[in-house]
N, C-alpha and C positions, 0 to 999 in steps of 0.2 A: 749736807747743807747745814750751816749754820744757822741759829734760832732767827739773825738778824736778817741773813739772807730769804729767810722762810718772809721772813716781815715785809721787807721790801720786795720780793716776788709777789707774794698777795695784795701790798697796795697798790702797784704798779696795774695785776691784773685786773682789779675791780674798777681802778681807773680809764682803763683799756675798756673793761665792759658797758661801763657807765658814758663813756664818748659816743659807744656805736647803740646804745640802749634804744629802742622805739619810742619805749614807754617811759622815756626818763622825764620827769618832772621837777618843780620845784618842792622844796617841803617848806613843811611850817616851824619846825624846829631851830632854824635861825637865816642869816644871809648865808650865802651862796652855799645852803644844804640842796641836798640833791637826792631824788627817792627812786628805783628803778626795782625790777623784775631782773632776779638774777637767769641765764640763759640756761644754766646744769644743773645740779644737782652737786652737793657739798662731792660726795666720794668723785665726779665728775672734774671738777674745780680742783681737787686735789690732787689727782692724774696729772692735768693741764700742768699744776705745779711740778712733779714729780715729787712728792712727800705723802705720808701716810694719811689718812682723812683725820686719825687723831690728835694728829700735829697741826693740819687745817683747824681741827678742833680747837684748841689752846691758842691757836694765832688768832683766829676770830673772838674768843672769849676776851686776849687780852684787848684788842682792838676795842671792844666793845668797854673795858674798863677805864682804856684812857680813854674814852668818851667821844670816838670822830666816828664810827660804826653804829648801826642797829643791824642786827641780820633777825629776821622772824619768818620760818620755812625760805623760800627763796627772795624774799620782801626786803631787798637792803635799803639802806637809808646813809649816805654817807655828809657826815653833820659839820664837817669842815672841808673850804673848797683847797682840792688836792692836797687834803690830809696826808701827813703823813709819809708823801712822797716828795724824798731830797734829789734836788736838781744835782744832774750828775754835768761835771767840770768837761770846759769845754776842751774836747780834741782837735789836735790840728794835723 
């Protein structure tokens, strides 16, 4: 997989996780942020992915640099609504 592919699988899944979240809240970090309890475990999420958990590593870091991500142990925090995820063109 490609780094971008890597990018768009992870936002895709946290937004997946983030719909069915129990405990998905508002946050305070701006409009339509959103804070949840991740359900796995990073090396867990990276399986899900099929990619190495170090490469989960570097995609969550850059995530967190362009600034739409907080992750702290499984405590995400995603600070732009559907950050990050490009609507895919419609099939016919």
């Amino acid at each position: 997989l490609g780094k971008a592919q890597v990018r768009e699988r992870f936002r895709r899944l946290l937004h997946l996780l983030l719909e069915h979240a129990p405990d998905r809240a508002p946050s305070c970090a701006g409009p339509g942020a959103q804070r949840f309890l991740l359900p796995a475990s990073r090396q867990q999420l990276a399986s899900m992915l099929g990619v190495r958990p170090e490469t989960l590593s570097r995609t969550i870091r850059k995530a967190e640099r362009e600034g739409w991500l907080r992750l702290q142990g499984r405590r995400a925090e995603i600070l732009l609504p559907r950050a990050g995820v490009r609507k895919q063109p419609a099939t016919r």
